[in-house]
ZALUMKOL-267587 format. One record per atom (N, C-alpha, C, O, CB): residue number from 1; x, y, z; atom name. Coordinates in steps of 0.02 Angstrom, whole numbers, padded with zeros to 5 digits. Glycine has a CB too. Example, Ala and Ser with C-alpha at 12.3 -4.5 7.8 and 13.67 -1.06 7.14 Angstrom:
! ZALUMKOL-267587
+-----+--------+--------+--------+------+
: pos :   east :  north :     up : site :
+-----+--------+--------+--------+------+
:   1 :  00660 : -00284 :  00390 :    N :
:   1 :  00615 : -00225 :  00390 :   CA :
:   1 :  00660 : -00165 :  00390 :    C :
:   1 :  00712 : -00166 :  00423 :    O :
:   1 :  00565 : -00224 :  00452 :   CB :
:   2 :  00642 : -00112 :  00354 :    N :
:   2 :  00684 : -00053 :  00357 :   CA :
:   2 :  00645 :  00002 :  00394 :    C :
:   2 :  00670 :  00057 :  00402 :    O :
:   2 :  00704 : -00030 :  00286 :   CB :
+-----+--------+--------+--------+------+
//
This chain:
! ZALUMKOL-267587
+-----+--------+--------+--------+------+
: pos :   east :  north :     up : site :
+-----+--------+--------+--------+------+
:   1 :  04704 :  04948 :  04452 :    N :
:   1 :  04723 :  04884 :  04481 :   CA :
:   1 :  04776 :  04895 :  04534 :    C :
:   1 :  04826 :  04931 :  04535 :    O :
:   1 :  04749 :  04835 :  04425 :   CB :
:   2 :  04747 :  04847 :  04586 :    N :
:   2 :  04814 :  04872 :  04644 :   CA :
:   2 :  04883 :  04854 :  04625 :    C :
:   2 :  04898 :  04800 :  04600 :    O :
:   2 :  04808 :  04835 :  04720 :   CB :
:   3 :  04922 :  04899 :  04638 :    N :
:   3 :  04990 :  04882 :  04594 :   CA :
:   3 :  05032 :  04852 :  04632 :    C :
:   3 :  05006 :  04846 :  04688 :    O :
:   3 :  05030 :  04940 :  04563 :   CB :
:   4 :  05095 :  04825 :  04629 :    N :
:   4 :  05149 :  04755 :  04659 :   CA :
:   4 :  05170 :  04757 :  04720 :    C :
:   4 :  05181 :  04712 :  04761 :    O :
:   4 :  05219 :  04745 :  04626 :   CB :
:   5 :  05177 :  04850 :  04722 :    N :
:   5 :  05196 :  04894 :  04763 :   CA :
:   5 :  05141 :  04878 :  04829 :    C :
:   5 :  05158 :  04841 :  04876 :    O :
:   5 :  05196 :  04970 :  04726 :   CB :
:   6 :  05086 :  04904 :  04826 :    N :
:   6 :  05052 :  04899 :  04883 :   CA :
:   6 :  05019 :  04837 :  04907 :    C :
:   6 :  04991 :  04838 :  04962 :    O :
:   6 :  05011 :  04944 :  04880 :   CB :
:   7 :  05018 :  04769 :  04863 :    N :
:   7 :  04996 :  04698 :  04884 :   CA :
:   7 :  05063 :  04700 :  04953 :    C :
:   7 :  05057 :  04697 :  05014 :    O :
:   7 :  05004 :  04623 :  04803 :   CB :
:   8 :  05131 :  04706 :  04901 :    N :
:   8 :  05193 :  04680 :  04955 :   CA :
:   8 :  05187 :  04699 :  05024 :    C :
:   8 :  05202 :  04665 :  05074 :    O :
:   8 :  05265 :  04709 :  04937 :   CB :
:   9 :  05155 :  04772 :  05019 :    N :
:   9 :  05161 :  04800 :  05073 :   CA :
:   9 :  05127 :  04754 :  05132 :    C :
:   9 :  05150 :  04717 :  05176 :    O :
:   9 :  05135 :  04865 :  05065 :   CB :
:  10 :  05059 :  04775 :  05111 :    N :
:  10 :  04997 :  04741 :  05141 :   CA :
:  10 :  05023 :  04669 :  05161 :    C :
:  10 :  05022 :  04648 :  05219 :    O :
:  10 :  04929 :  04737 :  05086 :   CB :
:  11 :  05044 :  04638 :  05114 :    N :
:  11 :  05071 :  04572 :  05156 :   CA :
:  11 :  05144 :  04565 :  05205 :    C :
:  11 :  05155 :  04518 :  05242 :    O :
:  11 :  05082 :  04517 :  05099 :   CB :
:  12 :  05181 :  04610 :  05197 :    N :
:  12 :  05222 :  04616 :  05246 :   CA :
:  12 :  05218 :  04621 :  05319 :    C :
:  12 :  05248 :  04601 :  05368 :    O :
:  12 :  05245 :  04655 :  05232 :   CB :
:  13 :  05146 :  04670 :  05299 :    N :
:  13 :  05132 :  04704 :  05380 :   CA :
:  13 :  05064 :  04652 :  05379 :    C :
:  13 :  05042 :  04662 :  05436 :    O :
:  13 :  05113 :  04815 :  05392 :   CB :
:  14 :  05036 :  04622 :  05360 :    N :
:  14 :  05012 :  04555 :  05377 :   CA :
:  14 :  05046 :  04488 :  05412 :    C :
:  14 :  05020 :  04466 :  05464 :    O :
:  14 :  04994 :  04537 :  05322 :   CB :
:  15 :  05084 :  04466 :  05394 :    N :
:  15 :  05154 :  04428 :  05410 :   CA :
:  15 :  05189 :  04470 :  05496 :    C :
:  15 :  05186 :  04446 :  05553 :    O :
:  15 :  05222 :  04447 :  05322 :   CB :
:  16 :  05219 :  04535 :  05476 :    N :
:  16 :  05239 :  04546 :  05550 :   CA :
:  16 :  05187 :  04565 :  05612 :    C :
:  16 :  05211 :  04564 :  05669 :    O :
:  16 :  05288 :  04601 :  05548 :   CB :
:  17 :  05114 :  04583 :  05605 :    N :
:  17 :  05070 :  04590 :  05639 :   CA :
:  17 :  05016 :  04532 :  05656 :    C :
:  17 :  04960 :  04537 :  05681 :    O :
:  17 :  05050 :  04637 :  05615 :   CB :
:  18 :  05069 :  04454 :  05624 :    N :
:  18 :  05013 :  04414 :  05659 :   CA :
:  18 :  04947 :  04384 :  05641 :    C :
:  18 :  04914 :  04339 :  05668 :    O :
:  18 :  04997 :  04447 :  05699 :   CB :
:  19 :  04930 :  04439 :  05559 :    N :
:  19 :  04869 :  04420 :  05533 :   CA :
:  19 :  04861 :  04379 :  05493 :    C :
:  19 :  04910 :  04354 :  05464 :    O :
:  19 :  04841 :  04459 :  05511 :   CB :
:  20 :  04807 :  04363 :  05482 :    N :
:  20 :  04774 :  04274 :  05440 :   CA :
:  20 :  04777 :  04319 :  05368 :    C :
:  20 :  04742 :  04362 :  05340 :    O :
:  20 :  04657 :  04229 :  05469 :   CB :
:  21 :  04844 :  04279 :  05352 :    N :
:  21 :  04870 :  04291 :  05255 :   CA :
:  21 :  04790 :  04261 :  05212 :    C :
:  21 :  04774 :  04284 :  05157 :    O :
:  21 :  04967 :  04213 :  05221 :   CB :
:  22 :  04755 :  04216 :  05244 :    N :
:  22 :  04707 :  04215 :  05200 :   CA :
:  22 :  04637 :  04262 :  05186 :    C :
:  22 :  04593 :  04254 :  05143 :    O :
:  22 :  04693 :  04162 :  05211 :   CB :
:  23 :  04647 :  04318 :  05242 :    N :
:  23 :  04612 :  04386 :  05223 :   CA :
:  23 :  04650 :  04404 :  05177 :    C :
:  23 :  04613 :  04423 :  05132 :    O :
:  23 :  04604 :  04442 :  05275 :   CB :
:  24 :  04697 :  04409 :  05163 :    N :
:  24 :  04739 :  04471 :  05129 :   CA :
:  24 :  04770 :  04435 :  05052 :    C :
:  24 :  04823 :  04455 :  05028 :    O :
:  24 :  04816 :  04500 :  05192 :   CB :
:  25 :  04734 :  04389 :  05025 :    N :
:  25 :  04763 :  04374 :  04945 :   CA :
:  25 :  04772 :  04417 :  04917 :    C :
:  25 :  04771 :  04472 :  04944 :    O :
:  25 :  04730 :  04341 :  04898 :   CB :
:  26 :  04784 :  04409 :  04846 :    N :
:  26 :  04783 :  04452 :  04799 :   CA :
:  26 :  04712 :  04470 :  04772 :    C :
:  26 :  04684 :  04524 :  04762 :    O :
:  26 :  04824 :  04427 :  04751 :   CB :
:  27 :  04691 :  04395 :  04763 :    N :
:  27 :  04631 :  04398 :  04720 :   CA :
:  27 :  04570 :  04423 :  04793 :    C :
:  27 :  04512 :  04406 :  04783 :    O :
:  27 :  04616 :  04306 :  04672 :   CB :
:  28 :  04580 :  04448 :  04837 :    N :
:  28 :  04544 :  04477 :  04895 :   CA :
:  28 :  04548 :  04532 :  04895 :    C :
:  28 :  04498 :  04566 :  04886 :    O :
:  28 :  04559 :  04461 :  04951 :   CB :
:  29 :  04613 :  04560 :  04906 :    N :
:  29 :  04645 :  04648 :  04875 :   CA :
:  29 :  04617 :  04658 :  04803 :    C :
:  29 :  04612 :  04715 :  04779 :    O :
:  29 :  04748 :  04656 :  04863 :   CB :
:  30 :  04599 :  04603 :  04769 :    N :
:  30 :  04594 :  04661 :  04695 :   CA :
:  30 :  04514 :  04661 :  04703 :    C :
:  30 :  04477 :  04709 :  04692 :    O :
:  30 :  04629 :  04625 :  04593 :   CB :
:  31 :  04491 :  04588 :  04730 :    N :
:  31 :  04411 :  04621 :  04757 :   CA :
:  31 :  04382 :  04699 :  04790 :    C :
:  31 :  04343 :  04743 :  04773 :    O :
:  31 :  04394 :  04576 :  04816 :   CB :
:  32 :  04427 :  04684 :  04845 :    N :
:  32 :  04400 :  04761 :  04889 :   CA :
:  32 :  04438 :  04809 :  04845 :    C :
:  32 :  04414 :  04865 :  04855 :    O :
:  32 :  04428 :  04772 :  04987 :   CB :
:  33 :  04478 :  04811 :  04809 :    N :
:  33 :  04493 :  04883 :  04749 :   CA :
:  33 :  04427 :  04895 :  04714 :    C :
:  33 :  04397 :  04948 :  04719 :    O :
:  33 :  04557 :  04866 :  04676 :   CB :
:  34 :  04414 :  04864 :  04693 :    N :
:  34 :  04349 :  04846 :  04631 :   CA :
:  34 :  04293 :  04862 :  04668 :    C :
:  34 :  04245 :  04887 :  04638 :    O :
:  34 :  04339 :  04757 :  04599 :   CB :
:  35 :  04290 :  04852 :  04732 :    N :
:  35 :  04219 :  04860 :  04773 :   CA :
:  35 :  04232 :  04953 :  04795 :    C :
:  35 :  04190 :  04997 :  04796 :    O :
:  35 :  04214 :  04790 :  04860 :   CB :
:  36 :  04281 :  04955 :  04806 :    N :
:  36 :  04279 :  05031 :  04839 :   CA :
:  36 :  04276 :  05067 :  04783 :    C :
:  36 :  04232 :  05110 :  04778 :    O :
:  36 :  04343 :  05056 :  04888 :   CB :
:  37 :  04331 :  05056 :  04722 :    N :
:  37 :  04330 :  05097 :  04675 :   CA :
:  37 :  04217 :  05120 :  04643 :    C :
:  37 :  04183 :  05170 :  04632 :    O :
:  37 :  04392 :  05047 :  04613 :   CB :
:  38 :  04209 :  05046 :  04644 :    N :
:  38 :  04145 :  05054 :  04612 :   CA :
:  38 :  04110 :  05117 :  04658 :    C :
:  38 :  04084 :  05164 :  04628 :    O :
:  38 :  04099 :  04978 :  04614 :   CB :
:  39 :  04113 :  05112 :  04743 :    N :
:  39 :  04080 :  05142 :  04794 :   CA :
:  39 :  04115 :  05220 :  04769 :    C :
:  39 :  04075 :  05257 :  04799 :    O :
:  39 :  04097 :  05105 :  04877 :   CB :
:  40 :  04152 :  05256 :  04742 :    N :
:  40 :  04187 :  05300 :  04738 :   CA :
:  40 :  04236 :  05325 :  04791 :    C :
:  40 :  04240 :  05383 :  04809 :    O :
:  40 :  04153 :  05336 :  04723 :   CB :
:  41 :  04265 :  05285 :  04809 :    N :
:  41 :  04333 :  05302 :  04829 :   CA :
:  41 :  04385 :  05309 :  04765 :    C :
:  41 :  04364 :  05297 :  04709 :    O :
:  41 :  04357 :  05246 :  04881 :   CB :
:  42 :  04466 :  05331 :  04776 :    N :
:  42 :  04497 :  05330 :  04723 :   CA :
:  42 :  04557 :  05306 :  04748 :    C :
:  42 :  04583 :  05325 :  04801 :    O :
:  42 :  04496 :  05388 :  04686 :   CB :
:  43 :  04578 :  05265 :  04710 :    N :
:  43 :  04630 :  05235 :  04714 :   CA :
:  43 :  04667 :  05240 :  04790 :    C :
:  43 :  04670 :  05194 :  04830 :    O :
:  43 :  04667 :  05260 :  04659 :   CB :
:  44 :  04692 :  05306 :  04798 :    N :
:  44 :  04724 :  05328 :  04865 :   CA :
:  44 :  04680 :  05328 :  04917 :    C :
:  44 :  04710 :  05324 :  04971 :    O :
:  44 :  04754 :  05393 :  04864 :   CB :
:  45 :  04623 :  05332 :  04924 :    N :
:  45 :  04598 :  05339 :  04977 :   CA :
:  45 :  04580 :  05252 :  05003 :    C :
:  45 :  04567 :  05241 :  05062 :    O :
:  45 :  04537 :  05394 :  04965 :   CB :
:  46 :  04583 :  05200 :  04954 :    N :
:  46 :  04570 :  05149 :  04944 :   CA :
:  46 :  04642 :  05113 :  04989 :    C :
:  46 :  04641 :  05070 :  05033 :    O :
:  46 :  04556 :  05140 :  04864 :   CB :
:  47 :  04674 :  05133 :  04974 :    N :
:  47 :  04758 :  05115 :  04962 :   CA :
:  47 :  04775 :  05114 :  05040 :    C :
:  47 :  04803 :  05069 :  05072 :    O :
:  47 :  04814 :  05186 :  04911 :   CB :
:  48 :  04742 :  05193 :  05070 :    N :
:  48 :  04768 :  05218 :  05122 :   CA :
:  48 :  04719 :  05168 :  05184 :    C :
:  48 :  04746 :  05141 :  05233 :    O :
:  48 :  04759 :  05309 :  05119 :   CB :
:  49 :  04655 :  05164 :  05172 :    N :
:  49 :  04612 :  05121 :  05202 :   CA :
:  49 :  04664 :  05062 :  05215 :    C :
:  49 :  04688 :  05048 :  05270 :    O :
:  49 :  04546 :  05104 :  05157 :   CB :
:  50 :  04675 :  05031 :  05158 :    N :
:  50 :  04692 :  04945 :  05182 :   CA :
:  50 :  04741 :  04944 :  05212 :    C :
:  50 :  04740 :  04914 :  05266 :    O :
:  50 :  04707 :  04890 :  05131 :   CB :
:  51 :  04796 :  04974 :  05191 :    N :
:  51 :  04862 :  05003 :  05258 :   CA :
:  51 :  04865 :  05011 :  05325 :    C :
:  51 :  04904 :  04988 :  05367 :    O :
:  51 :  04882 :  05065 :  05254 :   CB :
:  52 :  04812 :  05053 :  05331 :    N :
:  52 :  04781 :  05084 :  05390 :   CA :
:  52 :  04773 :  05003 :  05440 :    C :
:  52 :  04802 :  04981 :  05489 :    O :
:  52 :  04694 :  05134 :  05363 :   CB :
:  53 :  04713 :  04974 :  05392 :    N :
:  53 :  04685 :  04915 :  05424 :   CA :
:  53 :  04753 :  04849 :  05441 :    C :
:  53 :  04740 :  04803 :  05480 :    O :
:  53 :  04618 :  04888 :  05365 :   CB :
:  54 :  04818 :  04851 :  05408 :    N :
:  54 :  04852 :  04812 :  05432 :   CA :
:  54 :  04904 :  04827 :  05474 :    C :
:  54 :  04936 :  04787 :  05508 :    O :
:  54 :  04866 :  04784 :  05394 :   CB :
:  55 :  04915 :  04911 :  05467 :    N :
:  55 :  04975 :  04925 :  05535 :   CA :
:  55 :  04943 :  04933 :  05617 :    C :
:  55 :  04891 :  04954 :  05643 :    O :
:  55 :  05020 :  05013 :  05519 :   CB :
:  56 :  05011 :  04901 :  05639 :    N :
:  56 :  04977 :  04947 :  05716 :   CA :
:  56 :  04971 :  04998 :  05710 :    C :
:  56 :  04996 :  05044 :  05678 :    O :
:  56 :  05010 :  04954 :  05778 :   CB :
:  57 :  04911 :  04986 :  05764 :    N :
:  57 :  04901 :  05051 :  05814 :   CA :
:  57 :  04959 :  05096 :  05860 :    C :
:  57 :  04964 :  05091 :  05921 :    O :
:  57 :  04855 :  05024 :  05867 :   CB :
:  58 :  04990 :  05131 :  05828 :    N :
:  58 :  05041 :  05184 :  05873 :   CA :
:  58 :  05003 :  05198 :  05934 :    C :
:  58 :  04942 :  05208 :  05933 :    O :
:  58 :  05060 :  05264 :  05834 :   CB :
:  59 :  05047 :  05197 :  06002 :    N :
:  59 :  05046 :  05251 :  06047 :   CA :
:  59 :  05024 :  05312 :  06025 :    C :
:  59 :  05049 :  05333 :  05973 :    O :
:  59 :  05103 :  05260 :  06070 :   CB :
:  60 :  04968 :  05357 :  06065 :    N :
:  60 :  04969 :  05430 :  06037 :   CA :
:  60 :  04925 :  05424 :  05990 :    C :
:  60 :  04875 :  05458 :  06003 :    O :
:  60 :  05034 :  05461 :  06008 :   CB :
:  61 :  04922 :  05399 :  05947 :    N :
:  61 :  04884 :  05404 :  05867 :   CA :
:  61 :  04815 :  05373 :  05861 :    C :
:  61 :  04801 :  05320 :  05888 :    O :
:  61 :  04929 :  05361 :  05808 :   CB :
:  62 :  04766 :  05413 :  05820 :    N :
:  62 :  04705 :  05399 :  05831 :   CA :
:  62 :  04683 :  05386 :  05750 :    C :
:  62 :  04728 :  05377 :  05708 :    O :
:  62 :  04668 :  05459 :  05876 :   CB :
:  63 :  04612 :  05384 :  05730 :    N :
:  63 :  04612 :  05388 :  05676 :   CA :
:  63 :  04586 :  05446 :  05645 :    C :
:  63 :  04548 :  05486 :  05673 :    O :
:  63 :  04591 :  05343 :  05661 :   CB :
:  64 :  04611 :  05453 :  05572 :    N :
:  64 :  04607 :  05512 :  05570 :   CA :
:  64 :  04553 :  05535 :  05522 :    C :
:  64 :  04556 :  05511 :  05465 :    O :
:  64 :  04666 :  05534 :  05559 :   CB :
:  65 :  04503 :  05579 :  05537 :    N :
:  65 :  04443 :  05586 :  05493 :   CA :
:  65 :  04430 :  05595 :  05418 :    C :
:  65 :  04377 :  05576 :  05392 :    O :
:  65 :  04417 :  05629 :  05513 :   CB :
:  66 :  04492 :  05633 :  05376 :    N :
:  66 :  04488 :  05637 :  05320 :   CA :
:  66 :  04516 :  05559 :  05306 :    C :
:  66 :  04476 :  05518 :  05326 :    O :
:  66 :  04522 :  05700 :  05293 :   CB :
:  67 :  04581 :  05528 :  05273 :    N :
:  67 :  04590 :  05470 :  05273 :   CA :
:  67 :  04572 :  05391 :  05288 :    C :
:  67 :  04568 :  05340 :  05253 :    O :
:  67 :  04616 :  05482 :  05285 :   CB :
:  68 :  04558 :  05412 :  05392 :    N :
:  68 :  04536 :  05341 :  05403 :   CA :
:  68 :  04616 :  05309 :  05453 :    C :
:  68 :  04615 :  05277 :  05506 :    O :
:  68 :  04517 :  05295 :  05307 :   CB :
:  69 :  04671 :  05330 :  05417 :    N :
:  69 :  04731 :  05283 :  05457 :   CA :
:  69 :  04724 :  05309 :  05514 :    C :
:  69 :  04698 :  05359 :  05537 :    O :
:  69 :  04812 :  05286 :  05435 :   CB :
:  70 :  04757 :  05255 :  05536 :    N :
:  70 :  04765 :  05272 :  05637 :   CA :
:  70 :  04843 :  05323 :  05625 :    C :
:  70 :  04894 :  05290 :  05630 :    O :
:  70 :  04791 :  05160 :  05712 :   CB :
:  71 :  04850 :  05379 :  05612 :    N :
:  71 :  04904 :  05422 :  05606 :   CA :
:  71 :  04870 :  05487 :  05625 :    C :
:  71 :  04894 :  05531 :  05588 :    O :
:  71 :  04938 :  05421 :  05535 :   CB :
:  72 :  04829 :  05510 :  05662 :    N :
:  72 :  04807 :  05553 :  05692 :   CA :
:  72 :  04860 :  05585 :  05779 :    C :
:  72 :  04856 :  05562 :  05836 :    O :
:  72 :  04734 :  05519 :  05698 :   CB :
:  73 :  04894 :  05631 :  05759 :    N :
:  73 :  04920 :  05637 :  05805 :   CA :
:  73 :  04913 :  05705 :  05823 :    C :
:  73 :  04891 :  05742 :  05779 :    O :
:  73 :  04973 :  05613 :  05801 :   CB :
:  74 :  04935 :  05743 :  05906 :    N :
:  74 :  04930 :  05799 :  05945 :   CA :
:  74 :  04998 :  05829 :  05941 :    C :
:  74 :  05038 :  05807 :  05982 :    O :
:  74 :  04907 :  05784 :  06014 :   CB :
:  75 :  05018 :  05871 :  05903 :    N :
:  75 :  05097 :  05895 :  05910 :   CA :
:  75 :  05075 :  05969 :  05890 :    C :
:  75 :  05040 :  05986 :  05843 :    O :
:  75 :  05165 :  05852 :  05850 :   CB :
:  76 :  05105 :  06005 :  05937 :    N :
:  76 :  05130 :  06086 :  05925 :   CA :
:  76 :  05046 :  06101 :  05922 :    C :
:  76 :  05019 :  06105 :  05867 :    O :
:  76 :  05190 :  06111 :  05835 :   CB :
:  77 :  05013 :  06108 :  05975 :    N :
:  77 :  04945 :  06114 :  05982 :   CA :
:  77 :  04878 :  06092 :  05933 :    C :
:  77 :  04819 :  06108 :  05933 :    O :
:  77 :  04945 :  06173 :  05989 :   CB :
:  78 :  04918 :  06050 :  05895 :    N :
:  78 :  04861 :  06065 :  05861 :   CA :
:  78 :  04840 :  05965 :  05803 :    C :
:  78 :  04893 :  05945 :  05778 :    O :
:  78 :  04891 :  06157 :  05803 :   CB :
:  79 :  04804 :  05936 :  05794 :    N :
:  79 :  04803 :  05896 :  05761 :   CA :
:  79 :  04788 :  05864 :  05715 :    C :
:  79 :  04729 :  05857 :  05697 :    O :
:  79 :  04803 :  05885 :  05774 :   CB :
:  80 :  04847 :  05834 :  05684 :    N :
:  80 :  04876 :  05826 :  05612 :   CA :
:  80 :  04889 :  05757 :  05587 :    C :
:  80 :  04927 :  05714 :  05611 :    O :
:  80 :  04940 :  05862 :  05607 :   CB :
:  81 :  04852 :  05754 :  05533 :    N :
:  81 :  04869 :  05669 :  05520 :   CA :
:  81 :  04964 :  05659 :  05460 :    C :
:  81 :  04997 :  05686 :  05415 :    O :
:  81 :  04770 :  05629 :  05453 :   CB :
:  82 :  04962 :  05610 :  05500 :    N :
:  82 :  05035 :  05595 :  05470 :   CA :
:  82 :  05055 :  05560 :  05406 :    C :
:  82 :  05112 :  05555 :  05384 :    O :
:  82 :  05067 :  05556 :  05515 :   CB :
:  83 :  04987 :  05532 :  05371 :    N :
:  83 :  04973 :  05516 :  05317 :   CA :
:  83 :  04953 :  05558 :  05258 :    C :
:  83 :  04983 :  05577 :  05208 :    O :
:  83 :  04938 :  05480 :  05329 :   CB :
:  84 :  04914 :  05564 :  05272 :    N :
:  84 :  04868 :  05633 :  05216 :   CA :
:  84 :  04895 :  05716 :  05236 :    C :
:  84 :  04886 :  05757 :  05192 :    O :
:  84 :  04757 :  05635 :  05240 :   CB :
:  85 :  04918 :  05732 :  05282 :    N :
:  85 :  04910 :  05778 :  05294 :   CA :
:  85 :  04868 :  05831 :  05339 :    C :
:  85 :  04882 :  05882 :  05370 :    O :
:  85 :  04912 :  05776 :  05259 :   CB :
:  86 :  04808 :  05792 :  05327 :    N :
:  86 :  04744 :  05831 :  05378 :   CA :
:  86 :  04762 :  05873 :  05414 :    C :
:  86 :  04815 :  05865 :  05444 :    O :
:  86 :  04707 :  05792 :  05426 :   CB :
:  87 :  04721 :  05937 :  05423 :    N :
:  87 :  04757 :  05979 :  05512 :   CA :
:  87 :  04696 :  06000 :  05532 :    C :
:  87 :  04654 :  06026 :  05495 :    O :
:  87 :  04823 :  06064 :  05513 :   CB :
:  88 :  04690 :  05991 :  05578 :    N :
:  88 :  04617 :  06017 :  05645 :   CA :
:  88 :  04646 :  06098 :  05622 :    C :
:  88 :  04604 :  06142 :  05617 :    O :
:  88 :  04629 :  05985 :  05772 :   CB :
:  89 :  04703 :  06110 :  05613 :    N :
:  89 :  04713 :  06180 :  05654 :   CA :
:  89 :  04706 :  06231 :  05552 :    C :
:  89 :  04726 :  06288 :  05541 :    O :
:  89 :  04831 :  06182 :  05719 :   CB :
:  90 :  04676 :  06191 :  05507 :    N :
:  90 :  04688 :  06228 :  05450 :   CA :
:  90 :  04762 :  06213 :  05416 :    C :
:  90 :  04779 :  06243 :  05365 :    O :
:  90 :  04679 :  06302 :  05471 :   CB :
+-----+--------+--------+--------+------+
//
């Protein structure tokens, strides 16, 4: 179950980015948990998706293929997501 922690979030950065609070209930978040979990995602990868979908878009930052967040970035040749970790370079 999505826990207190990541609803708040999601609605915070709903609220400062402008978006329609009536995408983003609770009883909407515990839907799409329940729908992805069923699809096999896990928890975090679930978590990291809906995040993803309510922050901006950074300058620089793309999305990033393992995860999904727009935290894909080019530093020290090589690129690395700022969320998960990911590295193009290994």
């Amino acid at each position: 179950m999505a826990n207190t922690d990541l609803i708040a979030k999601v609605k915070f950065f709903v609220r400062k980015n402008g978006l329609n609070p009536e995408d983003y209930t609770d009883m909407k978040i515990l839907r799409r948990e329940r729908e992805a979990l069923r699809d096999g995602k896990t928890y975090a990868e679930f978590a990291q998706e809906l995040l993803s979908e309510v922050t901006p878009n950074k300058p620089g930052y793309s999305k990033c293929p393992q995860c999904g967040g727009m935290s894909l970035i080019h530093e020290d040749g090589c690129m690395h997501c700022k969320s998960c970790g990911w590295s193009a370079c290994g």
